[in-house]
Backbone bond lengths (Angstrom), bond angles and torsions (degrees), N, CA, C in turn:
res aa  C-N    CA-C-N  psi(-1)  N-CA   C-N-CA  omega(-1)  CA-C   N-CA-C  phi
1 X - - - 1.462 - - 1.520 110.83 -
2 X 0.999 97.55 -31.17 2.076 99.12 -173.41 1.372 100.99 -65.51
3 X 1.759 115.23 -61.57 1.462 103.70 -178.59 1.417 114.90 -48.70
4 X 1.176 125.59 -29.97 1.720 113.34 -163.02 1.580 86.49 -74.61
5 X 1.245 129.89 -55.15 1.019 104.72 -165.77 1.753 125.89 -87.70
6 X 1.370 118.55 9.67 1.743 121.95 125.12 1.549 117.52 -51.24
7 X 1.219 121.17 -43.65 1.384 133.34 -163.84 1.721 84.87 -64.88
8 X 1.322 113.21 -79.59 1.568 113.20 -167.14 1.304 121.46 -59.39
9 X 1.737 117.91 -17.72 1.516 113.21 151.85 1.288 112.77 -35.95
10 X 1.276 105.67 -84.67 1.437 124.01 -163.45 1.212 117.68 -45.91
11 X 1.362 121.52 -38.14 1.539 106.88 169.64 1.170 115.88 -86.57
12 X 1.226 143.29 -21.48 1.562 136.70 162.05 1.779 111.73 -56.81
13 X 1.397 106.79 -3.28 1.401 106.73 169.78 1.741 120.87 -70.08
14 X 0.964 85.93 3.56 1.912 95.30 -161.48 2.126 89.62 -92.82
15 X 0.998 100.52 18.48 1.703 98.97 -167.42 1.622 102.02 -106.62
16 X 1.307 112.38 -19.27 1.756 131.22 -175.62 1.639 106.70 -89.04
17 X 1.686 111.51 -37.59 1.338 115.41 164.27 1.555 110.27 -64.60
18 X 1.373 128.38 -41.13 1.301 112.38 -152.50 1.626 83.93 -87.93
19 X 1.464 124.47 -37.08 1.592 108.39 179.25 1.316 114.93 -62.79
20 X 1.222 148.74 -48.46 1.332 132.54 147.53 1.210 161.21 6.41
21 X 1.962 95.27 -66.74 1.116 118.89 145.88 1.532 137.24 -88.86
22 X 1.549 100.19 4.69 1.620 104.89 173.56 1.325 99.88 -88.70
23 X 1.695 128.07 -60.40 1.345 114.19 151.15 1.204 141.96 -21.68
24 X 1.578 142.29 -43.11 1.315 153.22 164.05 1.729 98.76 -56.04
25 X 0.931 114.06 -52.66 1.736 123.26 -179.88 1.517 116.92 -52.69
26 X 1.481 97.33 -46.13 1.483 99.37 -179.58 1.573 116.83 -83.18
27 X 1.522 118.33 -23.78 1.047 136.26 -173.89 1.952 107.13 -57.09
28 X 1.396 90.74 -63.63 1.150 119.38 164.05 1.711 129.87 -37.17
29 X 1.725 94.41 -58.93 1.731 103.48 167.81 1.214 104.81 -49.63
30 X 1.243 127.33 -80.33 1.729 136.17 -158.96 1.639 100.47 -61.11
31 X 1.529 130.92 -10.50 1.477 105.70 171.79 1.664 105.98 -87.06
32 X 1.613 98.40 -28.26 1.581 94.09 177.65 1.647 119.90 -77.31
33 X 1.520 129.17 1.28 1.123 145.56 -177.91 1.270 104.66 -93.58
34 X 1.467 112.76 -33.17 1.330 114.75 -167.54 1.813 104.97 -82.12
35 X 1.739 121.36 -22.96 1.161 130.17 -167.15 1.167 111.89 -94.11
36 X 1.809 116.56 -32.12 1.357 103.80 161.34 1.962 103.54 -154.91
37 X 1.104 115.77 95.54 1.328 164.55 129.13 1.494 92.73 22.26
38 X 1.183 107.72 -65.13 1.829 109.55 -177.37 1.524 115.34 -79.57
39 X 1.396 118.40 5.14 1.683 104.52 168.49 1.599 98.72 -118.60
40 X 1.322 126.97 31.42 1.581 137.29 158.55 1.402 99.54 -27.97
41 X 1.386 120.69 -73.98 1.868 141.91 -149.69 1.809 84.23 -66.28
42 X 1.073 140.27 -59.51 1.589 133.59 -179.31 1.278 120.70 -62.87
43 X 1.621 110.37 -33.92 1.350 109.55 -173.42 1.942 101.03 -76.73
44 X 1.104 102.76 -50.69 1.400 104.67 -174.10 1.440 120.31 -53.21
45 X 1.718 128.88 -42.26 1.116 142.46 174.78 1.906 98.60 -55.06
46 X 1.369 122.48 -51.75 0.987 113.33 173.29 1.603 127.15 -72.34
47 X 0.780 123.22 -18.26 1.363 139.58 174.79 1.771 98.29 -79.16
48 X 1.117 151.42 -44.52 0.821 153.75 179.38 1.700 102.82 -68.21
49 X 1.224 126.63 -77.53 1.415 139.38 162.92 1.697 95.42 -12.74
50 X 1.251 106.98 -80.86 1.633 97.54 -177.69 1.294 142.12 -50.93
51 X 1.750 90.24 -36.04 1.800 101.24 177.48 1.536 90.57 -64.32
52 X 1.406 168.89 -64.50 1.109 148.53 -33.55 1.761 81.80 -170.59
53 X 1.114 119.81 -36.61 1.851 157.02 150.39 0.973 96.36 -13.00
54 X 1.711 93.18 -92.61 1.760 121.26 -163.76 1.019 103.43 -83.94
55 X 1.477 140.81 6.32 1.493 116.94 160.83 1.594 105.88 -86.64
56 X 1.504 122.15 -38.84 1.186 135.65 172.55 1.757 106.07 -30.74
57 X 1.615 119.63 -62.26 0.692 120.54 -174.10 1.771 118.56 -62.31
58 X 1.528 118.61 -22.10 1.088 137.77 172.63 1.786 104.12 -67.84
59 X 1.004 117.11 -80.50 1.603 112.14 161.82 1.334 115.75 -13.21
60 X 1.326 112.42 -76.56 1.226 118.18 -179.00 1.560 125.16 -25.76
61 X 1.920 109.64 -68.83 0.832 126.72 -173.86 1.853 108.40 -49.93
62 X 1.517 113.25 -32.41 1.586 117.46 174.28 1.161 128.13 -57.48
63 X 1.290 107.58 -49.44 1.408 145.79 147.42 1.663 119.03 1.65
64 X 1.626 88.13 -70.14 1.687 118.43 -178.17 1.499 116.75 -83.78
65 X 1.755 110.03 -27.08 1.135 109.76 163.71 1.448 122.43 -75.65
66 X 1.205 118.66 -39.00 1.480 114.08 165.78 1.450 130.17 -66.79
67 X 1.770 113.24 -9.70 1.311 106.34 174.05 1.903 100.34 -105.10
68 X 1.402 143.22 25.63 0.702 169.20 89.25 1.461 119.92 -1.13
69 X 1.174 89.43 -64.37 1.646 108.05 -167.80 2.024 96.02 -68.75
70 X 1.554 88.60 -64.78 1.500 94.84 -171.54 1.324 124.48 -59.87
71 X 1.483 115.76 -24.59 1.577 124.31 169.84 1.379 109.34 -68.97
72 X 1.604 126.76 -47.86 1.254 113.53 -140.83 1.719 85.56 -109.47
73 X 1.297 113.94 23.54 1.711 104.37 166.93 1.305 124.71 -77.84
């Protein structure tokens, strides 16, 4: 039981990468929104697309920890 639940640490770690980089993304959008104002509607669609990415990958990582959990009980 202990390893599974090392096991399901570790992959729920993948949730600090996607906050990270969803932050860096957004950080990023609003300085380039702020520089030019009229490509908002592109920047945002892409910014969305990506956040949408790295949360995926965040899911994921839960995903694996809970079947982790449930296999190795």
């Amino acid at each position: 039981m202990t390893l599974a639940a090392i096991g399901a640490g570790i992959a729920v770690l993948t949730g600090i990468g996607a906050g990270f980089g969803i932050g860096k993304a957004t950080a990023s959008a609003v300085d380039a929104i702020a520089r030019q104002p009229e490509a908002d509607k592109k920047i945002r669609t892409t910014l969305l697309i990506g956040c949408a990415l790295a949360e995926a990958t965040a899911i994921y990582g839960f995903v694996i920890g809970l079947l982790v959990i449930m296999v190795l009980k």
